[in-house]
mmCIF file of the N, C-alpha and C atoms, coordinates in Angstrom:
data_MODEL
# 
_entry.id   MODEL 
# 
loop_
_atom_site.group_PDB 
_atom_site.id 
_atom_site.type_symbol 
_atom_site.label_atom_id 
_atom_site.label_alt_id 
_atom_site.label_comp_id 
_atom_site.label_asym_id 
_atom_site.label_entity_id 
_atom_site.label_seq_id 
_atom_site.pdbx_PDB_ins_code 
_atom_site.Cartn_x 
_atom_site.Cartn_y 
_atom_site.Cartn_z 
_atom_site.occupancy 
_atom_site.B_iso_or_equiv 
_atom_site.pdbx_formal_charge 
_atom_site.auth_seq_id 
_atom_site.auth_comp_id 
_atom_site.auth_asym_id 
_atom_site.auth_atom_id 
_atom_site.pdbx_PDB_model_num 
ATOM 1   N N  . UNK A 1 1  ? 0.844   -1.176 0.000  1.00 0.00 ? 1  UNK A N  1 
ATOM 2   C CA . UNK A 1 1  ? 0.000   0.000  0.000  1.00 0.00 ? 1  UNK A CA 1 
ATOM 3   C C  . UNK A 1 1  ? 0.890   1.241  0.000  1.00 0.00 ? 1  UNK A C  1 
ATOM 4   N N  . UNK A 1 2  ? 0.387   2.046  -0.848 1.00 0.00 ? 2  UNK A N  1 
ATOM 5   C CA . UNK A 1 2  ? 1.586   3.430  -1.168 1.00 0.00 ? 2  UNK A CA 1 
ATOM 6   C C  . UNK A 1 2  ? 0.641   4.394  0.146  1.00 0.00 ? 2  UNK A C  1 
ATOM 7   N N  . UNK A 1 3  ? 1.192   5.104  0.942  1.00 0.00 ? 3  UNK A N  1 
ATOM 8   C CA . UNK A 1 3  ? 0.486   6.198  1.053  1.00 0.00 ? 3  UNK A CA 1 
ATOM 9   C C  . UNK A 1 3  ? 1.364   7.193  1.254  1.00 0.00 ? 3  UNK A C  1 
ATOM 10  N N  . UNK A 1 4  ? 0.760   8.533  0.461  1.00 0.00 ? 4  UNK A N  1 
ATOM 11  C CA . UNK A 1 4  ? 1.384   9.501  0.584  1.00 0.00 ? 4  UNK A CA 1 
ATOM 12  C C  . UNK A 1 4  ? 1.252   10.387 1.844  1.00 0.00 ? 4  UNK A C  1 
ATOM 13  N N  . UNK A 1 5  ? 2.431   10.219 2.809  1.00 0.00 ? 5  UNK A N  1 
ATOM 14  C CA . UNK A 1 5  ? 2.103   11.062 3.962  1.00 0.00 ? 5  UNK A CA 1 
ATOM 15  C C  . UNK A 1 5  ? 1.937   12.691 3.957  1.00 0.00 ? 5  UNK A C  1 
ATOM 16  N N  . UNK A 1 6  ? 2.668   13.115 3.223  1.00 0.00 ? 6  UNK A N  1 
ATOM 17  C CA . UNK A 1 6  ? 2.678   14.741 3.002  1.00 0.00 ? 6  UNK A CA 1 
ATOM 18  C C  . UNK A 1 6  ? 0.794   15.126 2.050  1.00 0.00 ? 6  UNK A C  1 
ATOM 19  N N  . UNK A 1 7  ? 0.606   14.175 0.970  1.00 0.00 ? 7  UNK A N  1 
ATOM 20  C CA . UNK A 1 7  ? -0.499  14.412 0.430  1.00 0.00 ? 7  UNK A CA 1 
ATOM 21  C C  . UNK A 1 7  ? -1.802  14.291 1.619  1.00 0.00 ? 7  UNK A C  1 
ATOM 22  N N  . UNK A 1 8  ? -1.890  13.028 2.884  1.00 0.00 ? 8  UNK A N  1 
ATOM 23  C CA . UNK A 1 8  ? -2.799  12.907 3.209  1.00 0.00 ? 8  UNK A CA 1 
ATOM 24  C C  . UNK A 1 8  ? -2.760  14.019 4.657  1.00 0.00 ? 8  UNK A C  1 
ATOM 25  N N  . UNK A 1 9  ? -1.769  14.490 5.194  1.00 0.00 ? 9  UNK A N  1 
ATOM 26  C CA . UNK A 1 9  ? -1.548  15.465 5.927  1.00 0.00 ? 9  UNK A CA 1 
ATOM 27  C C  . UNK A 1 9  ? -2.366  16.614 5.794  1.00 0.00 ? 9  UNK A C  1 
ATOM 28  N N  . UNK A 1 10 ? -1.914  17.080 4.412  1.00 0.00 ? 10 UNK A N  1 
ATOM 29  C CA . UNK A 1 10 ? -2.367  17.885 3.746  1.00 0.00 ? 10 UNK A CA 1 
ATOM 30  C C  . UNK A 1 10 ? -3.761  18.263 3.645  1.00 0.00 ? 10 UNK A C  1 
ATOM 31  N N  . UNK A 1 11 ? -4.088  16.875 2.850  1.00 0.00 ? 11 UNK A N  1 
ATOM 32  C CA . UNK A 1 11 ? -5.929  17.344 2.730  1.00 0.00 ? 11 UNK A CA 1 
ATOM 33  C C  . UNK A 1 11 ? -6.462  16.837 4.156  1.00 0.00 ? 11 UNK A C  1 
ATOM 34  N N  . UNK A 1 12 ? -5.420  16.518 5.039  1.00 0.00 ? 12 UNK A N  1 
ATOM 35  C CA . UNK A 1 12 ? -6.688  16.242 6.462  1.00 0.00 ? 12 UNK A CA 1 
ATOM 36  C C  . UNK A 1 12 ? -7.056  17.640 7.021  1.00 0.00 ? 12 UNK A C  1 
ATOM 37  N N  . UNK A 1 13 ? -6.243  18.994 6.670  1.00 0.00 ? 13 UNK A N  1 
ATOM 38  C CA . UNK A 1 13 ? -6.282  20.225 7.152  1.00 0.00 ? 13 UNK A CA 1 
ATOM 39  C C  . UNK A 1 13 ? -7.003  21.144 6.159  1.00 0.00 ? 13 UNK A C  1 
ATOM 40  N N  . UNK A 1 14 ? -7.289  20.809 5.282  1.00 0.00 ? 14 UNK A N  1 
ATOM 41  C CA . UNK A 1 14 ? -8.078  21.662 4.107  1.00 0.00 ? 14 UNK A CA 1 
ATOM 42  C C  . UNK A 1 14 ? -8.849  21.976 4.442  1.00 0.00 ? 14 UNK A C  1 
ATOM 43  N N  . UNK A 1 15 ? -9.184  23.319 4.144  1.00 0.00 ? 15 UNK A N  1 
ATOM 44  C CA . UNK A 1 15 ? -10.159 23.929 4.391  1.00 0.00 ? 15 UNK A CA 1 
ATOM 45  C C  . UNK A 1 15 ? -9.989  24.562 5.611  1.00 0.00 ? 15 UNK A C  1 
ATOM 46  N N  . UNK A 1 16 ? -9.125  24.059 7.052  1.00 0.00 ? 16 UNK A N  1 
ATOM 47  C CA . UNK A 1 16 ? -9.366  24.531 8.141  1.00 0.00 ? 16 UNK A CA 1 
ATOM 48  C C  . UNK A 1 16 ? -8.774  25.949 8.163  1.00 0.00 ? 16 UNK A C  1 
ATOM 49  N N  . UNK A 1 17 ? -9.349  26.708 8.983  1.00 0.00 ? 17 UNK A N  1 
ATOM 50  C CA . UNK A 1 17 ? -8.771  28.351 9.536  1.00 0.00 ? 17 UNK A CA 1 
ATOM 51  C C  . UNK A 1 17 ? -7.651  28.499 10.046 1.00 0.00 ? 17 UNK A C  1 
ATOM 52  N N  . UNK A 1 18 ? -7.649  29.364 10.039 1.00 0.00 ? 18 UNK A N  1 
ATOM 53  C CA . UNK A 1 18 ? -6.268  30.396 11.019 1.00 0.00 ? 18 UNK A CA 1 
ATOM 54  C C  . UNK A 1 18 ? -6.311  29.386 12.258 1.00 0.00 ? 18 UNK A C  1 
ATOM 55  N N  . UNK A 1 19 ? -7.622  29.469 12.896 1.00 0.00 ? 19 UNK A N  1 
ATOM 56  C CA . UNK A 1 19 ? -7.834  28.952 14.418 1.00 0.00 ? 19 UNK A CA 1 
ATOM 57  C C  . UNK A 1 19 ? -7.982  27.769 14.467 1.00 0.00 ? 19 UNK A C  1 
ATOM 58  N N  . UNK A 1 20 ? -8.229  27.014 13.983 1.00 0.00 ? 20 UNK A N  1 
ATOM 59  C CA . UNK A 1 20 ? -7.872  25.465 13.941 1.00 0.00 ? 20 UNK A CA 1 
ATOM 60  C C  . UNK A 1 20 ? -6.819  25.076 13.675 1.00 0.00 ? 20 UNK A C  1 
ATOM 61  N N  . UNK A 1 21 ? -5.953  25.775 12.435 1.00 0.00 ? 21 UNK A N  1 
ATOM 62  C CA . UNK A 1 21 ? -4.540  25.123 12.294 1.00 0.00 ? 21 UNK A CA 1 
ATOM 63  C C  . UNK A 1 21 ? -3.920  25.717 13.457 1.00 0.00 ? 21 UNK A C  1 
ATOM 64  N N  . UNK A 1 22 ? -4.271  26.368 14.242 1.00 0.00 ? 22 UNK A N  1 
ATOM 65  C CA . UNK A 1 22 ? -3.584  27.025 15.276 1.00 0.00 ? 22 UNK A CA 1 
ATOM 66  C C  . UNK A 1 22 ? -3.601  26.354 16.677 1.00 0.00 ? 22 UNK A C  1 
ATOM 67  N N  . UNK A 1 23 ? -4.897  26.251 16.838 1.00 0.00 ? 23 UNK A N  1 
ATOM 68  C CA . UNK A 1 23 ? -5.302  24.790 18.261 1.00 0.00 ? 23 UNK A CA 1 
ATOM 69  C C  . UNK A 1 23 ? -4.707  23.151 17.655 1.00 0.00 ? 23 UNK A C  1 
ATOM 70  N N  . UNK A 1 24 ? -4.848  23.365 16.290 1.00 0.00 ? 24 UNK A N  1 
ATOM 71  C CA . UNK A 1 24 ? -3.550  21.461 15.809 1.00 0.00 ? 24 UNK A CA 1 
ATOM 72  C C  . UNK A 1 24 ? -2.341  21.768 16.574 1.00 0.00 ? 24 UNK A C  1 
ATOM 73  N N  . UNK A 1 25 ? -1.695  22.780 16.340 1.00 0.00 ? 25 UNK A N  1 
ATOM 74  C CA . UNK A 1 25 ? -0.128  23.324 16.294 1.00 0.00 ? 25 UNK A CA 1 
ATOM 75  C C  . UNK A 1 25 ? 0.086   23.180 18.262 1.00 0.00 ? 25 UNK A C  1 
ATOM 76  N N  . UNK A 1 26 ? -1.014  24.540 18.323 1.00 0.00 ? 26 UNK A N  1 
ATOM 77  C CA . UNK A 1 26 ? -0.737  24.291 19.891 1.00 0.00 ? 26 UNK A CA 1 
ATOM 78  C C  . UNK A 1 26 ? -1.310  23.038 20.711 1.00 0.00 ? 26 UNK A C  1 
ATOM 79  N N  . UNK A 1 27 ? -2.077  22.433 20.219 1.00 0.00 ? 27 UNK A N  1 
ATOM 80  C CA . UNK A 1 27 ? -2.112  21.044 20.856 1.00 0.00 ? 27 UNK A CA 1 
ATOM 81  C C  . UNK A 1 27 ? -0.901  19.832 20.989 1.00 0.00 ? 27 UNK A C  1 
ATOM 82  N N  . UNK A 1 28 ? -0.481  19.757 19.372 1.00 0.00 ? 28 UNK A N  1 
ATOM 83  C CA . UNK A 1 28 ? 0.448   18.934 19.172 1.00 0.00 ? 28 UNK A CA 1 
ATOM 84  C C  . UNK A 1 28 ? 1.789   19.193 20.052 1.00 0.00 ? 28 UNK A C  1 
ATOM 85  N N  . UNK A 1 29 ? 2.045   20.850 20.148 1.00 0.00 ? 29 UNK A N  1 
ATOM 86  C CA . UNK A 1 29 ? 3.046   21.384 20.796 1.00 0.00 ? 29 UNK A CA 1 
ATOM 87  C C  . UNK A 1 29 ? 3.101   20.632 22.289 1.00 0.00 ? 29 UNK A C  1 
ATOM 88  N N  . UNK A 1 30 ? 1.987   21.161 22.551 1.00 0.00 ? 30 UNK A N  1 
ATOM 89  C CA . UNK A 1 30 ? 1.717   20.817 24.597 1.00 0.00 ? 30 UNK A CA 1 
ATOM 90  C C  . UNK A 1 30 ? 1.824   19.378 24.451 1.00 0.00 ? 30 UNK A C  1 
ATOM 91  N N  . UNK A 1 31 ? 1.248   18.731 23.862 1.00 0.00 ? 31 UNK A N  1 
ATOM 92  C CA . UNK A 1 31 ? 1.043   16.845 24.060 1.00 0.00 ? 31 UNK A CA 1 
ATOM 93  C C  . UNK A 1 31 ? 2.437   16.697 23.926 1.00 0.00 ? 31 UNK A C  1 
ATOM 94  N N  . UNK A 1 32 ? 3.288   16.716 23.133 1.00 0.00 ? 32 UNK A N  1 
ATOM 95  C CA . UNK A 1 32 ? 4.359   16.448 22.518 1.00 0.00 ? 32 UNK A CA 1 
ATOM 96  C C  . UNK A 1 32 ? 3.708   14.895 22.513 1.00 0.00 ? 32 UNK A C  1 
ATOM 97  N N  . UNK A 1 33 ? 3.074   14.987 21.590 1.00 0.00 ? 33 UNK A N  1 
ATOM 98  C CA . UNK A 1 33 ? 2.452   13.829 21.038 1.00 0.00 ? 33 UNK A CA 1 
ATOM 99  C C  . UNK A 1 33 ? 3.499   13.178 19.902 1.00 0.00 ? 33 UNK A C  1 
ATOM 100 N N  . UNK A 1 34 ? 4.641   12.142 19.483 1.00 0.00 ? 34 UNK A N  1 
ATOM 101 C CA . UNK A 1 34 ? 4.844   11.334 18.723 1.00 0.00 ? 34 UNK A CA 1 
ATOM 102 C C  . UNK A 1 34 ? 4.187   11.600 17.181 1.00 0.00 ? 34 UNK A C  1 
ATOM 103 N N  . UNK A 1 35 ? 3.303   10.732 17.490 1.00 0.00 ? 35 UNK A N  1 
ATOM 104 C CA . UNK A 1 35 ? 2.203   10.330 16.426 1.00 0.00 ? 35 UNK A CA 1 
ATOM 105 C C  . UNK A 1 35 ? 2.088   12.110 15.903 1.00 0.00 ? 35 UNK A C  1 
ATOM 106 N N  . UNK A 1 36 ? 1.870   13.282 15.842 1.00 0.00 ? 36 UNK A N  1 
ATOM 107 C CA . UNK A 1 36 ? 2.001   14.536 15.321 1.00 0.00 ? 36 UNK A CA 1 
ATOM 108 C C  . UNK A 1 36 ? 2.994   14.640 14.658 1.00 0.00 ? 36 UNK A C  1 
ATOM 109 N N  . UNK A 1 37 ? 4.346   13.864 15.159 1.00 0.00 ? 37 UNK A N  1 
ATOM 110 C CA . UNK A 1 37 ? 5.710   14.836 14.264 1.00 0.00 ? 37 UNK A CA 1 
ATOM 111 C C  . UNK A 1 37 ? 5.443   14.939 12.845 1.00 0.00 ? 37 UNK A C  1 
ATOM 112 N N  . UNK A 1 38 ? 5.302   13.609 12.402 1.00 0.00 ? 38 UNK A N  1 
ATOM 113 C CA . UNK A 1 38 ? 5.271   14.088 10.963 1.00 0.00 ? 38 UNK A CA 1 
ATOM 114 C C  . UNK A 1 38 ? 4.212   14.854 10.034 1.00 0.00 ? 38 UNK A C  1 
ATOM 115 N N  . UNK A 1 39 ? 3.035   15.351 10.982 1.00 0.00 ? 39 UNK A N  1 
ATOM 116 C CA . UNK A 1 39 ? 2.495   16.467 10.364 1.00 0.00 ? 39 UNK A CA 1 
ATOM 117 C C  . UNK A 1 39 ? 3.071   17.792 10.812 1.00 0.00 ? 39 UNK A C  1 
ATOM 118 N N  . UNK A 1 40 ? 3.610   17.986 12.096 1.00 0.00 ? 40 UNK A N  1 
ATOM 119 C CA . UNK A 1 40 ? 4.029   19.192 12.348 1.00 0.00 ? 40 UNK A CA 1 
ATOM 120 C C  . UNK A 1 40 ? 5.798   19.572 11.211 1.00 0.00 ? 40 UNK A C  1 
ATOM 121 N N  . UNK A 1 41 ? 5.986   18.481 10.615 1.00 0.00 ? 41 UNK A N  1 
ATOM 122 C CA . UNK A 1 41 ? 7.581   17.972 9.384  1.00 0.00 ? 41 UNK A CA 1 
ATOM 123 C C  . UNK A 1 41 ? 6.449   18.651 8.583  1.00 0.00 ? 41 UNK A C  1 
ATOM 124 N N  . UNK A 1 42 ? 5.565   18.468 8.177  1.00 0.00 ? 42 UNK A N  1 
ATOM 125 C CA . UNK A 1 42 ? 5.376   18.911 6.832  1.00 0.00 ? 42 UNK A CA 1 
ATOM 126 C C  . UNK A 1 42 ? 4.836   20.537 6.660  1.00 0.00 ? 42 UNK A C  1 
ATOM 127 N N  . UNK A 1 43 ? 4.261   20.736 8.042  1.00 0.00 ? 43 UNK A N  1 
ATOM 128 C CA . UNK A 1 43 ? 3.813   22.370 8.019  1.00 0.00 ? 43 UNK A CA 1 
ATOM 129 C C  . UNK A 1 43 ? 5.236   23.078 8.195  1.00 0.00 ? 43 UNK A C  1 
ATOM 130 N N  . UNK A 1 44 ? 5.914   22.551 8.713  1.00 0.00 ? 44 UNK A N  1 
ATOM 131 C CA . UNK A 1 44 ? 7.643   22.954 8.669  1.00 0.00 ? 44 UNK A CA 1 
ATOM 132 C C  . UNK A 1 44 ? 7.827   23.014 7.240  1.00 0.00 ? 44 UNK A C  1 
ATOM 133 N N  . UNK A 1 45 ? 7.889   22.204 6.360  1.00 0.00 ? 45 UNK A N  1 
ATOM 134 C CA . UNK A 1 45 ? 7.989   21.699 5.416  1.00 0.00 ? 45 UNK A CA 1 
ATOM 135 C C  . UNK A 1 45 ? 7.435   22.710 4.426  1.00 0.00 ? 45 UNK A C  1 
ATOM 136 N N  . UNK A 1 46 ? 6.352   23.302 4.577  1.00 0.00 ? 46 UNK A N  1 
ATOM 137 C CA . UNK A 1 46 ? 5.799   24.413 3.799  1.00 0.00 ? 46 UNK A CA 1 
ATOM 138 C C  . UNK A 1 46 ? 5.727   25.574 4.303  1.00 0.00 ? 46 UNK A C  1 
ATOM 139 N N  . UNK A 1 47 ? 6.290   26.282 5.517  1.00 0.00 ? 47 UNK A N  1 
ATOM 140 C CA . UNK A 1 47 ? 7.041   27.115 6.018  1.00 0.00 ? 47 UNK A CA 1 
ATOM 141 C C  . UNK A 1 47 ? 8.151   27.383 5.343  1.00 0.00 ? 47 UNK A C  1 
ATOM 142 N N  . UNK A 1 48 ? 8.988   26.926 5.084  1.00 0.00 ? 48 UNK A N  1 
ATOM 143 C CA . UNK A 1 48 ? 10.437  26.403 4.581  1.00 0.00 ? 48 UNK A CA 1 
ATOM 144 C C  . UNK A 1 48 ? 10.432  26.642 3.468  1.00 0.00 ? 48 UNK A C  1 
ATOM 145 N N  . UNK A 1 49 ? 9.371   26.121 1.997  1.00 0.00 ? 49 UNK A N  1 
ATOM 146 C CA . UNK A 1 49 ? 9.533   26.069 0.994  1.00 0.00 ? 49 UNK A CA 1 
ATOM 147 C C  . UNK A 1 49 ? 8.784   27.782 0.603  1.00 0.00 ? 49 UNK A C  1 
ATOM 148 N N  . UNK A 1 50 ? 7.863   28.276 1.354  1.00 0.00 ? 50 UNK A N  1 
ATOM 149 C CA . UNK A 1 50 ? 7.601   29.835 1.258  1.00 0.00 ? 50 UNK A CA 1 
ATOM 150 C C  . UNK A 1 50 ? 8.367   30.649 1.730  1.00 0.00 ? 50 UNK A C  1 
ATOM 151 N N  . UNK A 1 51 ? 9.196   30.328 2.732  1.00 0.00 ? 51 UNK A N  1 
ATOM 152 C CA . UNK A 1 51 ? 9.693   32.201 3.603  1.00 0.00 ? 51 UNK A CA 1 
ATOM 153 C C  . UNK A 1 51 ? 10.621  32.349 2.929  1.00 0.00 ? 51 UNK A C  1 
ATOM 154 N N  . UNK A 1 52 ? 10.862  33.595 3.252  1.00 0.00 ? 52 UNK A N  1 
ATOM 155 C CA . UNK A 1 52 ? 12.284  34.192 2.503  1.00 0.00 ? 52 UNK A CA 1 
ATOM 156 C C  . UNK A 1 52 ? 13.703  33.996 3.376  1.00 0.00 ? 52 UNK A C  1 
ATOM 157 N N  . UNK A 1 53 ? 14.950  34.485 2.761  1.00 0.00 ? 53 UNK A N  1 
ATOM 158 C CA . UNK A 1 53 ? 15.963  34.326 3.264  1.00 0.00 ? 53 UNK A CA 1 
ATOM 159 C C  . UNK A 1 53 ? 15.709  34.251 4.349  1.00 0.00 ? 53 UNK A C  1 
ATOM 160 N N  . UNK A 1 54 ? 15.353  35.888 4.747  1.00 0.00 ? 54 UNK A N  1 
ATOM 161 C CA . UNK A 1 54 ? 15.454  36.402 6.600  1.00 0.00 ? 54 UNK A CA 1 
ATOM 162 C C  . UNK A 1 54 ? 14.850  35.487 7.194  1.00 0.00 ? 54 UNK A C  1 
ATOM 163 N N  . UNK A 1 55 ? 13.552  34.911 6.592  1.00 0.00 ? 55 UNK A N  1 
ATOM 164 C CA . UNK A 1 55 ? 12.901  34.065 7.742  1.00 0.00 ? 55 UNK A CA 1 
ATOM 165 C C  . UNK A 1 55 ? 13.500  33.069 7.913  1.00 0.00 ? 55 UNK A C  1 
ATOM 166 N N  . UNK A 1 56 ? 14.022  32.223 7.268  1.00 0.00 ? 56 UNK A N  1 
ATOM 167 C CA . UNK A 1 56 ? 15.028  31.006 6.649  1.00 0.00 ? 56 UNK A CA 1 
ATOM 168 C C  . UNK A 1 56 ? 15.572  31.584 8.162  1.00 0.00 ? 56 UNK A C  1 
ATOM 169 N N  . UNK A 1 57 ? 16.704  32.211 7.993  1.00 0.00 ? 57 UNK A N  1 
ATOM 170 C CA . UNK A 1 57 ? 17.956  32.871 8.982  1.00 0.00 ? 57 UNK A CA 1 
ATOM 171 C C  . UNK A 1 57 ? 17.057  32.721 10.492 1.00 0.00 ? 57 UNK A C  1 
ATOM 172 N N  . UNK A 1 58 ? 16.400  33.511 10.436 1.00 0.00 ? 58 UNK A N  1 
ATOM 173 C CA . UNK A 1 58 ? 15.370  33.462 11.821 1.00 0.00 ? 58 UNK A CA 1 
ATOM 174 C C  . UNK A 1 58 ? 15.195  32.224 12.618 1.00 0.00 ? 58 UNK A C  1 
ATOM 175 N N  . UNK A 1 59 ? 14.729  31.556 11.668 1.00 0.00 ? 59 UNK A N  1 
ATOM 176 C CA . UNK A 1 59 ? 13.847  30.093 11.998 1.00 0.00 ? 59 UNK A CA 1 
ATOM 177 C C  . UNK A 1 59 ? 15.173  29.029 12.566 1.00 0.00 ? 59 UNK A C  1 
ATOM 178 N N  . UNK A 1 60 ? 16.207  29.650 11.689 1.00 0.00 ? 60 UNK A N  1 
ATOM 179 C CA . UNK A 1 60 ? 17.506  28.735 11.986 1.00 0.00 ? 60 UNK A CA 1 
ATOM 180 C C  . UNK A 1 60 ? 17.889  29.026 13.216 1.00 0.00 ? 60 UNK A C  1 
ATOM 181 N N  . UNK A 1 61 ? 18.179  30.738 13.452 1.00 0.00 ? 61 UNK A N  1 
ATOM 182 C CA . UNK A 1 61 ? 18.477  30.653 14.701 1.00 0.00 ? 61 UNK A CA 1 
ATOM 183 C C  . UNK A 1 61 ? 17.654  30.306 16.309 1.00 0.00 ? 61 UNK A C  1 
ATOM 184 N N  . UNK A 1 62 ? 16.444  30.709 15.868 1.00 0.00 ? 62 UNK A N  1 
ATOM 185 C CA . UNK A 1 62 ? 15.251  30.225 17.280 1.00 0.00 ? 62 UNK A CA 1 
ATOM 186 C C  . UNK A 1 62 ? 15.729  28.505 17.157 1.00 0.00 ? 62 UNK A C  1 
ATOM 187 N N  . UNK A 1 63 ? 16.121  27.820 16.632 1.00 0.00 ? 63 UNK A N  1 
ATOM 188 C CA . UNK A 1 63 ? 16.058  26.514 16.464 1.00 0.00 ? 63 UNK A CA 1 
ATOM 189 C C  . UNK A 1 63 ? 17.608  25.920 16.846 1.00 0.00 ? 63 UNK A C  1 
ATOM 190 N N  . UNK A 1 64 ? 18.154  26.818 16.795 1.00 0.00 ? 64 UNK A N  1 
ATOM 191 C CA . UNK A 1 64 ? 19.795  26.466 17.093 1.00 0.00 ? 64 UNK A CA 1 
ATOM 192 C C  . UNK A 1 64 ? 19.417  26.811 18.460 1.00 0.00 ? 64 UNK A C  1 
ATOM 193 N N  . UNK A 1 65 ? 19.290  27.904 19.009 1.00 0.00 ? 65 UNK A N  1 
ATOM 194 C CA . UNK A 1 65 ? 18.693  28.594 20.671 1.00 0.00 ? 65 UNK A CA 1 
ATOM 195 C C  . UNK A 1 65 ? 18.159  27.274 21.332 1.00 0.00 ? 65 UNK A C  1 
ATOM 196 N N  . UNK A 1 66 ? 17.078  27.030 20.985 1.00 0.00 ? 66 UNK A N  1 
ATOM 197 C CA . UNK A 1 66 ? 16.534  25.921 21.714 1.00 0.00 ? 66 UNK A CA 1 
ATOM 198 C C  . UNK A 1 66 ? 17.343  24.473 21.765 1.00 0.00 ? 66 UNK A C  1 
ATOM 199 N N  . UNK A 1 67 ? 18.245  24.165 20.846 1.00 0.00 ? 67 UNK A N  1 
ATOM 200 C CA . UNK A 1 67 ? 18.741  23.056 21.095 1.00 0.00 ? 67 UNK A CA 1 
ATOM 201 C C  . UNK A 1 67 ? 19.755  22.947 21.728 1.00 0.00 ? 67 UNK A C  1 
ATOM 202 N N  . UNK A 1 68 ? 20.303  24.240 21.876 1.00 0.00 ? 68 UNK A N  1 
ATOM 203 C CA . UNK A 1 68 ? 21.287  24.406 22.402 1.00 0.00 ? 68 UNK A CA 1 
ATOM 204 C C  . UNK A 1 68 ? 21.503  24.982 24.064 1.00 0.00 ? 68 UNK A C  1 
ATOM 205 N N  . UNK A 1 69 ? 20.002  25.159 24.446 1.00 0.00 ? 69 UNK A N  1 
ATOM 206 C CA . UNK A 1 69 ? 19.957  25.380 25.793 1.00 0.00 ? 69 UNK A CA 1 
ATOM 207 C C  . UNK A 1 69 ? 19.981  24.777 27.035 1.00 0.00 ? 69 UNK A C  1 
ATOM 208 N N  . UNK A 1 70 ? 20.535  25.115 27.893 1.00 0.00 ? 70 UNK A N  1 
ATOM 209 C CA . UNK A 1 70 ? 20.975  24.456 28.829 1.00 0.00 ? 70 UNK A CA 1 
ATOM 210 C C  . UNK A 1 70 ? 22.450  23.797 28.754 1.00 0.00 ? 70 UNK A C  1 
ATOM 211 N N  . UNK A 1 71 ? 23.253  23.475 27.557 1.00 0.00 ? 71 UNK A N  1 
ATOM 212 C CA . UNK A 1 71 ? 23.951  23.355 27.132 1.00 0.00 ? 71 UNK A CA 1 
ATOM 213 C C  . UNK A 1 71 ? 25.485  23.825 27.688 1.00 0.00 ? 71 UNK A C  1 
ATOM 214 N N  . UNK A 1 72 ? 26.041  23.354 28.184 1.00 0.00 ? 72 UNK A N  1 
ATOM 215 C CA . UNK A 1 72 ? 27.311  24.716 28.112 1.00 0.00 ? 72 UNK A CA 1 
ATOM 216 C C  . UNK A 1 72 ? 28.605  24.751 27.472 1.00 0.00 ? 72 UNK A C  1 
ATOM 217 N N  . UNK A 1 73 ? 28.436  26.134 27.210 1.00 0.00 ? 73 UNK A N  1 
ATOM 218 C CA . UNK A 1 73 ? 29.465  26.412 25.835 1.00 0.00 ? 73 UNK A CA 1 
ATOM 219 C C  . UNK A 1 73 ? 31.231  26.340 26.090 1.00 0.00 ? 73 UNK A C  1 
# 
């Protein structure tokens, strides 16, 4: 069985609002639910393939910050 994970991701959110993709995001966030990563990979995923440089740069650094905290240098 083929299934396309990015295609069925996709149309499971169609149609939804601002405020629903927003309670997915912050739900998935708080649960740190597993079973979410690879839809929260693909809204990454189309984040990524729209922003521009700066945001690119941005996104890199909030993401370097957090992995790197607590950390010592």
């Amino acid at each position: 069985m083929d299934i396309k994970i990015r295609d069925h991701i996709i149309h499971n959110f169609k149609g939804d609002d601002y405020n629903e993709l927003k309670r997915a995001i912050d739900e998935s966030v708080k649960e740190q639910d597993e079973v979410t990563l690879p839809g929260m990979g693909v809204f990454f995923e189309l984040i990524w393939e729209e922003a521009s440089d700066e945001l690119k740069e941005e996104i890199l650094h909030l993401i370097e910050k957090r992995i790197n905290q607590g950390k010592e240098n």
